[in-house]
C-alpha positions, 0 to 999 in steps of 0.5 A: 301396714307395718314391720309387723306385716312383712311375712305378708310378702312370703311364699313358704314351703316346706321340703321335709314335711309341715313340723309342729315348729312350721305351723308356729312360724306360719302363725307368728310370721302370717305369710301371704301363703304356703306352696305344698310339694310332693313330700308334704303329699306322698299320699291323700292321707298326707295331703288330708293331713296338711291341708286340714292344718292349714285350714286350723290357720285360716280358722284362727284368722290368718289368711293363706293361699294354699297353692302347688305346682300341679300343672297337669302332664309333665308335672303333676303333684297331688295325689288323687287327680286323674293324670292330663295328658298335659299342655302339649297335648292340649294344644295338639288336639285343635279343640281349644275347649278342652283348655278350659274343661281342663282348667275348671276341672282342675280348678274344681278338684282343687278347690275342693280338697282345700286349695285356693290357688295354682301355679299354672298355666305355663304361657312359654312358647316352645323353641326348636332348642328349648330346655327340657324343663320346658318340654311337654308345659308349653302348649305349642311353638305357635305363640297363638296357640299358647295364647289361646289354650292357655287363656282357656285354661286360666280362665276355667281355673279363675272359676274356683281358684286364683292361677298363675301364668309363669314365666314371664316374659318367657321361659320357651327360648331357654336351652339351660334349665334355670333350676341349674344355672342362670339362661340368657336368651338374647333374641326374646321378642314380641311372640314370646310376650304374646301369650303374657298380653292375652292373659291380661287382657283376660284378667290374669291375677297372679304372674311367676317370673322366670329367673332368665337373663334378657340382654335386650331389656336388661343385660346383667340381672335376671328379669326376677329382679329386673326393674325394667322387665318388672316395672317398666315392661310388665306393669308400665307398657302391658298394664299389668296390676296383679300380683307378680310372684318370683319363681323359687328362689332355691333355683340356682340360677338366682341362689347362687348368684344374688345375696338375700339382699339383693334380691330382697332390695332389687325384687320389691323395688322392681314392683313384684310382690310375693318372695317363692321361698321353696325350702323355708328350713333353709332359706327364709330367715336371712331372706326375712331380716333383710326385709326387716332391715332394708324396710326399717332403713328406708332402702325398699319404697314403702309406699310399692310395699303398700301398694303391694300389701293391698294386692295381695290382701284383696285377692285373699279376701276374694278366694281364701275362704275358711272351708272346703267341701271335703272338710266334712271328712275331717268333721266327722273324724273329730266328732266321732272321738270318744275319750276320758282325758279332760286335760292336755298333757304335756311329756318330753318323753314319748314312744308311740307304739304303732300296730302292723299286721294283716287285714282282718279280712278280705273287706278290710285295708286299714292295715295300709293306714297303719304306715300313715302314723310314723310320718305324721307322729313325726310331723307332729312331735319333736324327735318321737321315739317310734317303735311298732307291733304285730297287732295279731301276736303282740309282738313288739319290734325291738326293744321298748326302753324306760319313758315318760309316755307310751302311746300305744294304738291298740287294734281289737285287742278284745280278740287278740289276746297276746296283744291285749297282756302286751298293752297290759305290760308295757305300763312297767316301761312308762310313768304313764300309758295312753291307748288309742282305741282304734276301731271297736269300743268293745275294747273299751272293756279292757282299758276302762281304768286307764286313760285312753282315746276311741276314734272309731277309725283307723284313719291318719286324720282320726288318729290327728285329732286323737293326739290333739285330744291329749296334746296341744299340737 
């Protein structure tokens, strides 16, 4: 390991989408792994989207855990999973079974979409007055039962992804919410630890800890930060040797009161592993130079970075695998691409022009798909110009201005005629146009002389790989 290596102790997020310059810092920096948030999954279409690009990494050699925060109940992120009835209903039914089914149900769905990890089980113990941002995730006030039900449930997701138990030492006790202010709990005991010990003793992998102060084992830092509450109680007295992961750091409660270097220099001498850094845009670069620096200055042990290094790259060698059983999808999508450009193409000007309209009959919903192509043209693109048109009338919305390059989808244009003379006369406003045929080669007729792409699909992952087929993104 090397200063070269130091991305490696990096959980990324991105809040506003996965940008063409998000994938580049993935690939220079090699994080250990990215956290998807509801706004990188705003439908399956996205979530298709932003794994598949994910996985082009994993192909290219960078290993990555893909995790979310999809605990099931109160917090659910990714689309197309059946909703829980959550934790604390689990823990309510007395069949500590379905803790299980539930985690190998998960678990599997997960895995099979593209994940390799989960933020969960959440193992906090309920109090009588604890915070809402605990509620409904904790399995029940009985630390028994949490253990027990959130065992289960680790271990039915441990058979297809790595999970997560959070908050350690516990989160249950908390009458503030950490993601506002920092919360002190002076009366943490062995009850709350309980559940922590179980999943230990289970083989837990992976532990989130909470940015909570804990009077009684450290009085004025956070156990994020804590080299007592790390070290000496997790690692040392409960003989823990997994990964140990910060909650995000975005969080006020350790935003706002610690400088990058503090918690930098205080978290990976504590002995904890990966840095959750939620909001990469806005977050991750003075987090990353003060690794660099304290790393380069002999402030941070390397021999705990080592040691740490060697953990996180063992699990990823376990469960990060270069594909997943719905990637099919995404293969039939890039072999099904018919086109007559032999070369990518390079323009600082782009409009893309993108169809609206009604579907074409009651057996038809790729009109839906057609709203997929603005966010993911503007993840792709830096400051795209984006302009639509009725696929029916060809009628464009608004104005179309002098460019280098339009790209413009065309939909059965061989049956519209008013679009087919649209598409025809938009070469007057750019050095150069390209179509994307999107559904029937019999429009391949009308546009055998000009440069275009036939996806034979109008959906967001085909019309991906088209763009890729003209540029290099």
């Amino acid at each position: 390991m090397n200063k070269n290596d130091l991305g490696k102790f990096f959980i990324l997020g991105f809040q506003h989408g996965i940008k063409k310059h998000h994938i580049d810092l993935i690939k220079e920096i090699k994080p250990a792994g990215i956290i998807l948030y509801p706004s990188n999954m705003r439908s399956l279409s996205d979530l298709q989207l932003s794994i598949e690009r994910l996985h082009e990494i994993i192909d290219d050699g960078v290993r990555l855990f893909i995790s979310s925060d999809h605990e099931g109940g109160q917090l659910e992120t990714v689309p197309g999973i059946l909703p829980s009835p959550g934790n604390k209903a689990l823990g309510a039914s007395n069949e500590p079974h379905y803790a299980y089914i539930f985690g190998d149900f998960l678990g599997n769905e997960l895995r099979k979409i593209g994940f390799n990890m989960l933020f969960a089980p959440v193992l906090d113990v309920r109090a009588n007055k604890s915070s809402p941002v605990v509620g409904l995730r904790s399995f029940s006030d009985n630390p028994k039962i949490v253990a027990e039900y959130g065992v289960n449930f680790l271990k039915g997701l441990n058979n297809h992804i790595i999970g997560t138990c959070k908050h350690f030492p516990g989160h249950g006790k908390a009458m503030q919410d950490s993601h506002h202010e920092i919360p002190i709990i002076p009366n943490l005991d062995e009850s709350d630890l309980f559940p922590f010990m179980k999943a230990i003793e289970a083989g837990a992998e992976a532990i989130m800890t909470a940015h909570i102060i804990y009077p009684q084992y450290d009085d004025n830092i956070i156990a994020t930060l804590s080299k007592t509450i790390l070290k000496n109680l997790l690692r040392e007295k409960m003989g823990y040797q997994g990964l140990i992961i910060t909650d995000a750091l975005e969080m006020k409660a350790i935003h706002d009161n610690y400088s990058p270097r503090e918690i930098v220099s205080k978290f990976f001498n504590a002995t904890g592993d990966l840095l959750l850094v939620g909001d990469c845009d806005a977050n991750f670069e003075p987090l990353y130079k003060e690794l660099i620096s304290l790393y380069s200055n002999g402030e941070i042990d390397k021999q705990l970075l080592e040691n740490s290094f060697n953990r996180i790259t063992s699990l990823q060698n376990q469960f990060v695998e270069p594909n997943y059983e719905a990637r099919f999808l995404t293969e039939i999508s890039k072999k099904a691409i018919k086109t007559n450009i032999n070369e990518k193409l390079n323009f600082s000007e782009i409009t893309f022009l993108v169809p609206q309209g009604d579907p074409l009959s009651p057996s038809d919903t790729s009109n839906k798909d057609y709203y997929e192509y603005t966010d993911l043209i503007r993840n792709l693109f830096e400051n795209p110009q984006i302009t639509t048109f009725n696929f029916e009338n060809g009628k464009i919305n608004g104005s179309l201005e002098k460019t280098e390059l339009i790209v413009s989808f065309v939909v059965d244009s061989f049956l519209f005629e008013k679009q087919l003379k649209m598409q025809k006369e938009i070469k007057e406003y750019a050095n150069q146009v390209i179509y994307i045929i999107l559904r029937d080669e019999r429009d391949l007729q009308n546009y055998k002389t000009e440069k275009y792409v036939l996806t034979n699909s109008t959906k967001a992952v085909s019309v991906y790989y088209a763009l890729k087929t003209i540029f290099d993104i």
